[in-house]
C-alpha positions as CSV (number, residue, x, y, z in Angstrom):
1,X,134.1,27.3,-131.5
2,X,134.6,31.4,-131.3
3,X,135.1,33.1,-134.7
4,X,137.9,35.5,-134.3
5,X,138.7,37.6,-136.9
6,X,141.5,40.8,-138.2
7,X,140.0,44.1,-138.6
8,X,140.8,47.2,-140.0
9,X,141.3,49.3,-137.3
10,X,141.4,53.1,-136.6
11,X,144.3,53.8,-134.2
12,X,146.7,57.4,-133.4
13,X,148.1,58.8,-136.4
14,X,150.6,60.8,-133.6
15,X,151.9,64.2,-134.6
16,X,153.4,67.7,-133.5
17,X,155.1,65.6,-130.6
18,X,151.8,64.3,-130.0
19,X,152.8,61.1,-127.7
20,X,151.0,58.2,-127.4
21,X,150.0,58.6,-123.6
22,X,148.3,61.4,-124.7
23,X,145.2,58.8,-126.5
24,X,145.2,56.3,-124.0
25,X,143.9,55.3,-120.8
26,X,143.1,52.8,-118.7
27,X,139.2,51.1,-119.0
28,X,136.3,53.8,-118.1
29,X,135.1,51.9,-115.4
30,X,138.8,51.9,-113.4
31,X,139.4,56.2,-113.6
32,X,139.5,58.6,-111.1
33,X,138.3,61.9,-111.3
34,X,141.4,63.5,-110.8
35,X,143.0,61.2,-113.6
36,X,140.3,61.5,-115.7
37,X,140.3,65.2,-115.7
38,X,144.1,65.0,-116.6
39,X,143.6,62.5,-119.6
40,X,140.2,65.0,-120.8
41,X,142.6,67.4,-121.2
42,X,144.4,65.9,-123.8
43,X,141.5,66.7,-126.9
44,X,142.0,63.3,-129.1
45,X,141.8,61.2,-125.8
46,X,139.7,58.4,-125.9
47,X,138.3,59.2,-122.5
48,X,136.7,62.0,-124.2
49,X,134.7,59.5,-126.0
50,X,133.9,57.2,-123.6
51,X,133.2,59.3,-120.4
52,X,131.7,62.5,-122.2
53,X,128.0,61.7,-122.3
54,X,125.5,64.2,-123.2
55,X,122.5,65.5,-120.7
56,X,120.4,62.7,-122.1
57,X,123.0,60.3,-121.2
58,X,123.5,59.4,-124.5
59,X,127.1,60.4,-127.0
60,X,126.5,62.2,-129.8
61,X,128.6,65.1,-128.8
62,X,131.4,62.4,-128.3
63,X,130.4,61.2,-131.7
64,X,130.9,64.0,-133.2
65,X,134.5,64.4,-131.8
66,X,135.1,60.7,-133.1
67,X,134.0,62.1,-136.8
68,X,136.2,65.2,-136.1
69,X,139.7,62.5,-135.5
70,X,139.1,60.8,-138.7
71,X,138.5,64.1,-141.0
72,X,141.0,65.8,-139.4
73,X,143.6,62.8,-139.4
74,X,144.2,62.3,-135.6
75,X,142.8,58.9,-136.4
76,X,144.5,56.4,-139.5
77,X,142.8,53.3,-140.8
78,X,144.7,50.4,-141.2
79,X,144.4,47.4,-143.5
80,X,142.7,44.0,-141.9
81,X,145.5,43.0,-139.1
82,X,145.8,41.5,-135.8
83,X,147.3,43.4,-132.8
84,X,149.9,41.6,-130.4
85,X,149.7,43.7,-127.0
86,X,152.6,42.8,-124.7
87,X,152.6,44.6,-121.2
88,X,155.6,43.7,-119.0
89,X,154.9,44.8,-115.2
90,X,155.9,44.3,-111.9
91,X,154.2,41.2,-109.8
92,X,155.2,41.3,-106.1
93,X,158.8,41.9,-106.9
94,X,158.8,39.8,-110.3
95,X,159.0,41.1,-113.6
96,X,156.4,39.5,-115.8
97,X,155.6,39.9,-119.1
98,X,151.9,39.2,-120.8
99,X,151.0,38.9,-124.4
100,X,147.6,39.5,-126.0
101,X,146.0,39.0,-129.6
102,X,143.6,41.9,-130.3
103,X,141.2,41.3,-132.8
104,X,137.5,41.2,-133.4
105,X,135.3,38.1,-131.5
106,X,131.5,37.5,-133.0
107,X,129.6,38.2,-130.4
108,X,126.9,34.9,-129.1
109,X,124.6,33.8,-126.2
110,X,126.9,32.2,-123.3
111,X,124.3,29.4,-124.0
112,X,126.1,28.5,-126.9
113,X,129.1,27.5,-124.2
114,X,131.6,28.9,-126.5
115,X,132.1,32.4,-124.6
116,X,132.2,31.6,-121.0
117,X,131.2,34.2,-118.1
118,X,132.8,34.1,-114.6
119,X,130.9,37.3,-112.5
120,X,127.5,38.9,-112.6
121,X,126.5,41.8,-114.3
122,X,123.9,44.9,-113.8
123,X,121.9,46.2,-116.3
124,X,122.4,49.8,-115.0
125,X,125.9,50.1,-116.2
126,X,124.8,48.1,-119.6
127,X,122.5,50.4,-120.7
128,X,125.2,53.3,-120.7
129,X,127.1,51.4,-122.5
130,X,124.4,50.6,-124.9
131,X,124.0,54.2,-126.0
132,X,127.8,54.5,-126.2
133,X,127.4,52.0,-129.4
134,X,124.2,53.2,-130.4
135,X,125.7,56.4,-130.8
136,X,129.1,55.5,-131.9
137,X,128.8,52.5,-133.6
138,X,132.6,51.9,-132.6
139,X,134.4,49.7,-130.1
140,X,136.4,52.1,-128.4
141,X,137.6,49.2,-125.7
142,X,138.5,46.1,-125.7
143,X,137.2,43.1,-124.1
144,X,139.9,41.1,-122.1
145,X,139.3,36.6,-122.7
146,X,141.3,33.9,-122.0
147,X,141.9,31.0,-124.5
148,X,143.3,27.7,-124.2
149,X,146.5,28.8,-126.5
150,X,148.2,28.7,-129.9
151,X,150.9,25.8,-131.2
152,X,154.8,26.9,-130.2
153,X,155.5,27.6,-134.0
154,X,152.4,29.8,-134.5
155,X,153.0,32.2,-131.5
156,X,156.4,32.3,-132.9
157,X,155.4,33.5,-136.5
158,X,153.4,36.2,-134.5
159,X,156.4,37.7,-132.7
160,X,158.3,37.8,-135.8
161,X,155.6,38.9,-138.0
162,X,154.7,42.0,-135.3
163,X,155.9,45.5,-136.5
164,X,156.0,47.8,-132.9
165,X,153.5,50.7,-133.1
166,X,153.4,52.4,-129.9
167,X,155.4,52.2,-126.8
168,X,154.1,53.6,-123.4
169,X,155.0,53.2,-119.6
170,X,152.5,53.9,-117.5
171,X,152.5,55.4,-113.9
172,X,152.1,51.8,-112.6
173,X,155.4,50.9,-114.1
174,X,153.8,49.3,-116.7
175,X,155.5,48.6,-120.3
176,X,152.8,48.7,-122.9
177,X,153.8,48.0,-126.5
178,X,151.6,47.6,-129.5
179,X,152.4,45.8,-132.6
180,X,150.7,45.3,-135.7
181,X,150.3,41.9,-137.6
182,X,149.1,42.1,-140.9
183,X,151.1,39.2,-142.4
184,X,147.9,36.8,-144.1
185,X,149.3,33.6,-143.5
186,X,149.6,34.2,-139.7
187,X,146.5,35.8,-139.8
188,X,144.7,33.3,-141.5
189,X,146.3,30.6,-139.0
190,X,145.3,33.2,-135.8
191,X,141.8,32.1,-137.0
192,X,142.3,29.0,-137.7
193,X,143.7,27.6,-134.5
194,X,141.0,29.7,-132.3
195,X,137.8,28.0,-134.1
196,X,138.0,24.7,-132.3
197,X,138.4,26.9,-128.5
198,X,136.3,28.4,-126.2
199,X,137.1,31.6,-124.9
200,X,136.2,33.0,-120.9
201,X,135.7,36.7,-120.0
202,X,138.5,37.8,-118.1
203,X,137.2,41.3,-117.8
204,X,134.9,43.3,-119.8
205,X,131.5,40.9,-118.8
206,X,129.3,44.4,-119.1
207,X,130.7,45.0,-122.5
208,X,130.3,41.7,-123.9
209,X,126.8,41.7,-123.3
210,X,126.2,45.1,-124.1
211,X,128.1,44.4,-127.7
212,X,125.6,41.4,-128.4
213,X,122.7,43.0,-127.2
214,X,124.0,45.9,-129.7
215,X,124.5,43.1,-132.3
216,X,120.9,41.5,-131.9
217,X,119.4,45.3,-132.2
218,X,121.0,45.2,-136.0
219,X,120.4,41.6,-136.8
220,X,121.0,42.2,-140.3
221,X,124.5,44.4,-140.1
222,X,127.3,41.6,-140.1
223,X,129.9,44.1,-138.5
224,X,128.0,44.9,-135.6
225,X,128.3,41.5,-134.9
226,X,131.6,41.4,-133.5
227,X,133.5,43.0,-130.3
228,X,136.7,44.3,-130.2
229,X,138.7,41.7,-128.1
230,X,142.4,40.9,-126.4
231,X,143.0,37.3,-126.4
232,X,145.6,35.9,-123.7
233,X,146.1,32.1,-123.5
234,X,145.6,30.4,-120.2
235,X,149.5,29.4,-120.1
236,X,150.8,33.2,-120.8
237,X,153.3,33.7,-117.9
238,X,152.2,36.7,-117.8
239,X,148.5,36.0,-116.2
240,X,148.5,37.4,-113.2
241,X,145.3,37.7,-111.0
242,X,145.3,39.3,-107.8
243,X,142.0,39.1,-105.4
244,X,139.9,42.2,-104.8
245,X,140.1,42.8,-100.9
246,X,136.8,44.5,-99.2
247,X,136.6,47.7,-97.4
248,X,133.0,47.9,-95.2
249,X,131.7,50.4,-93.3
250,X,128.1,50.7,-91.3
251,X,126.6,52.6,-89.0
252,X,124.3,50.2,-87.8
253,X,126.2,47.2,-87.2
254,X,128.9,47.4,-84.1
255,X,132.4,45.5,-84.1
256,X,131.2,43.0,-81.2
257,X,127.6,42.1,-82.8
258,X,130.2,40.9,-86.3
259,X,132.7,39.1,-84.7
260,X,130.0,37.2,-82.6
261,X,127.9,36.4,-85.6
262,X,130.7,35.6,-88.1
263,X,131.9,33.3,-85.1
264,X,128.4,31.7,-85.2
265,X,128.7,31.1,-89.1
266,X,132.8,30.7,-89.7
267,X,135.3,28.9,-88.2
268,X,137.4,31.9,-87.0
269,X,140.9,32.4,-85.3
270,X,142.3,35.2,-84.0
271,X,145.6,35.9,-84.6
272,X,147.7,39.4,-84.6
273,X,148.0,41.2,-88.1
274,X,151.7,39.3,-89.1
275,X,150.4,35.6,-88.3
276,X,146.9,36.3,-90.5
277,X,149.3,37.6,-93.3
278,X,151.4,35.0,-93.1
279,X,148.6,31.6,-92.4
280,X,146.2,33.2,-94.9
281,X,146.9,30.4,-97.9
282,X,145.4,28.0,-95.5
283,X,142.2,30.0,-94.7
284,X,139.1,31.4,-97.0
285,X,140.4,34.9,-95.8
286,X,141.6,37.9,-93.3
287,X,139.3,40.0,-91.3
288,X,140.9,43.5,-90.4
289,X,138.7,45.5,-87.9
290,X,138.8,49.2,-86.7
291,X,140.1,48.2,-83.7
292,X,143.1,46.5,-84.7
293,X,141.9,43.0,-83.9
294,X,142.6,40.2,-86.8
295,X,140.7,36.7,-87.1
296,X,141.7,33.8,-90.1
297,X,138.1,32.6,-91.3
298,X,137.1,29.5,-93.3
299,X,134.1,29.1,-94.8
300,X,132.8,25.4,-95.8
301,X,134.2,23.1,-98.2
302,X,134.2,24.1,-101.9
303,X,132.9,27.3,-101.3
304,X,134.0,30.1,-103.1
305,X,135.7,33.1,-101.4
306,X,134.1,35.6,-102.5
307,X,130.6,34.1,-102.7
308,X,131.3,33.4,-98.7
309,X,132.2,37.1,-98.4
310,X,129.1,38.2,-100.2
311,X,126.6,35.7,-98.9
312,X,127.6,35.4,-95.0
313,X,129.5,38.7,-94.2
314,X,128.5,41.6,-96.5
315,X,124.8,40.4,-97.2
316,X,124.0,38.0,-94.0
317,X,125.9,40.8,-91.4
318,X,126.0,44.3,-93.1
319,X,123.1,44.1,-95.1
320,X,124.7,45.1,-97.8
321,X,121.4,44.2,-100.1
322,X,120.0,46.7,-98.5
323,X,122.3,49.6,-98.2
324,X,122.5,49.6,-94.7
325,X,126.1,49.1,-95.5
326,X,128.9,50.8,-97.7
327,X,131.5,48.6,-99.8
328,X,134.6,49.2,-101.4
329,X,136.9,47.1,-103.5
330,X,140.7,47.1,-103.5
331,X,143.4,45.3,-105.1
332,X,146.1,45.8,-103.7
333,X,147.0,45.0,-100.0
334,X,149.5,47.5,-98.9
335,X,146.8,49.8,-99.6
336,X,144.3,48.1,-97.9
337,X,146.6,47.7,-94.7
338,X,147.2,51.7,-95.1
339,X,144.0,52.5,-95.1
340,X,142.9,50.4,-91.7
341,X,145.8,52.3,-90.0
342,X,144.2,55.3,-90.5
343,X,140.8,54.5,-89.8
344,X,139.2,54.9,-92.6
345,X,136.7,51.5,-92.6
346,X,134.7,49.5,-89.8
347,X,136.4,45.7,-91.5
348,X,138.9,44.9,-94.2
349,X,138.1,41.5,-95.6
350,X,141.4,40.1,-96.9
351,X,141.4,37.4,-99.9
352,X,144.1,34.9,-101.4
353,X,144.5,34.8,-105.1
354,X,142.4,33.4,-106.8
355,X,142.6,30.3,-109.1
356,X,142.3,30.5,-112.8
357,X,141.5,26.7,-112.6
358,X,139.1,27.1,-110.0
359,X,137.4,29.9,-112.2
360,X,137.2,28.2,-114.9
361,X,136.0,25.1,-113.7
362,X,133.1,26.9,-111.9
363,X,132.2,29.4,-115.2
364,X,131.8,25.6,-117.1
365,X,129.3,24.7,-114.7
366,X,127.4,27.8,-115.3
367,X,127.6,29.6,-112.0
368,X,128.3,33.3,-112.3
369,X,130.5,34.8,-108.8
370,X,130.4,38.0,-107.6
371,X,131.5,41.0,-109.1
372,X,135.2,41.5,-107.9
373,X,136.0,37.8,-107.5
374,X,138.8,38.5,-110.0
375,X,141.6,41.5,-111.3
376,X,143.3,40.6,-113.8
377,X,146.2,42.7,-113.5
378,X,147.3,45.0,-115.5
379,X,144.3,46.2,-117.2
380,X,143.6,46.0,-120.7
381,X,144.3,50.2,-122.1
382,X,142.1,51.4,-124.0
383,X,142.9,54.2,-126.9
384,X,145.2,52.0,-129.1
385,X,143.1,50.6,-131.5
386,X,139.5,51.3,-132.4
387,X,137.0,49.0,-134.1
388,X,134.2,50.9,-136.1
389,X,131.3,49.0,-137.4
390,X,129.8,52.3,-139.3
């Protein structure tokens, strides 16, 4: 059972041709400095609450800036509602529309087996995060979980009940539009329905555990007990998830000592670059090194990709545990394949999609994959909605 509940959030109150791209952004942890120097200079942006930390690393400058929206109205309160976020995008040439329920989820120990996790977490990044909301004492993002789903007729009384608030497309083509539902019947229902589900953490694991470790630090303050959330259900057409491909480079470890050892671990083929792109559905993954040479690898049976990845090639070959290696993550394989033509990394280590089933089955059992082992694409934007707690 997860409690989900309406809130009465603070979102844009837009003005002077004040547009709505102007407040949001995509989730701190997925900005460039570049970008993030264009959004900053927009003053009522959220990333100049989220990404503006002090010298002490804590936010009470940003807090201050939060205070400074509400007095000066950039920021209006609304009465307790729901939020249905749709986002229509582009997936590999199809046009794909998904739909989420923003609300607020009480925050509980995954013990509990009502809020499932899928990847592991690091209590560096936590702690930042932790004196974001000590500071704040607002959810400025959202969470992203899946849920088993609502009856046809109620997800029908929630499109018809939604009022549109914003409208945004974003440089990634996306269509983002926000809509309010603050009819109490469907509201009441939205509850309803979602008390006998459990929910999984699509993306947001740091945040989540930050929020309850935030909630358990004021036992006795009911609203800090609760996360701001997007719900999508597990049969949205619209839930896309691509793989994160890996990008490695050492200094210490040469092309003919990895493709002897990953030989010795993997069943490997070598193939040119157009037959491993084309066979890869059949294999664990794609190995792209400097040199232009391509292999299809397997790892054993029921072995998750990524886990394989981390455990035989990035850990047992690079050292990566011990930073005699450099990682980096990318979603998307065009630009993966552009940046092996030029050079740019020792190995590319290709993966297929991954499976929502197969996620899911393996976050029931408890285990916890890799960080990476799933994008959820498009991101959740942050900026539209705020929860405060204070």
């Amino acid at each position: 059972m997860v409690t989900f509940l309406p809130f009465p959030g603070y979102r844009p109150a837009l003005k002077n041709d004040e547009r709505i791209e102007y407040r949001v952004s995509p989730p701190y942890d997925v900005i460039g400095k570049e970008y993030l120097r264009v959004l900053q200079d927009h003053k009522n942006n959220v990333t100049n609450l989220t990404l503006k930390p002090d010298i002490d690393r804590r936010y009470s400058g940003a807090r201050k800036e939060l205070d400074r929206m509400i007095s000066d109205g950039s920021l209006k309160q609304d009465t307790d509602s729901f939020y249905l976020y749709e986002q229509t995008f582009n997936d590999h040439g199809i046009t794909k529309t998904r739909v989420g329920l923003v609300g607020i989820l009480k925050t509980e120990d995954y013990g509990n087996g009502n809020v499932i996790p899928h990847e592991e977490t690091f209590s560096k990044v936590k702690e930042d995060r932790l004196n974001l909301l000590r500071d704040m004492e607002t959810h400025l993002e959202s969470i992203f979980g899946i849920f088993e789903g609502f009856t046809p007729e109620l997800n029908k009384r929630m499109k018809n009940s939604a009022k549109l608030i914003y409208r945004y497309m974003d440089n990634q083509g996306v269509d983002h539009r926000y809509n309010r539902i603050d009819d109490e019947d469907v509201i009441r229902d939205i509850t309803e329905q979602l008390k006998d589900q459990k929910m999984l953490i699509a993306d947001g694991h740091h945040r989540y555990e930050t929020a309850l470790a935030y909630s358990n630090e004021n036992a006795n303050d009911k609203k800090k007990e609760y996360v701001l959330t997007t719900m999508v259900a597990a049969d949205d057409e619209g839930l896309v998830i691509w793989p994160t491909h890996r990008l490695v480079n050492s200094e210490e470890i040469s092309e003919e000592e990895a493709i002897r050892t990953i030989k010795s671990k993997m069943d490997v083929k070598e193939v040119t670059q157009a037959e491993m792109e084309s066979n890869l559905g059949d294999w664990t993954m794609g190995l792209i090194f400097k040199s232009g040479k391509c292999f299809l690898a397997k790892a054993g049976d029921g072995i998750l990709d990524t886990y394989a990845v981390q455990e035989t090639i990035l850990k047992g070959i690079y050292g990566y545990d011990e930073g005699r290696s450099k990682v980096e993550y990318d979603a998307e394989y065009p630009s993966v394949k552009k940046s092996m033509e030029e050079g740019r990394y020792e190995l590319a280590i290709v993966l297929n999609d991954p499976s929502l089933k197969k996620v899911w089955e393996l976050s029931m059992k408890g285990m916890r994959m890799p960080k990476k082992t799933t994008f959820f694409f498009p991101k959740i934007w942050s900026g539209f909605v705020f929860y405060k707690m204070s």
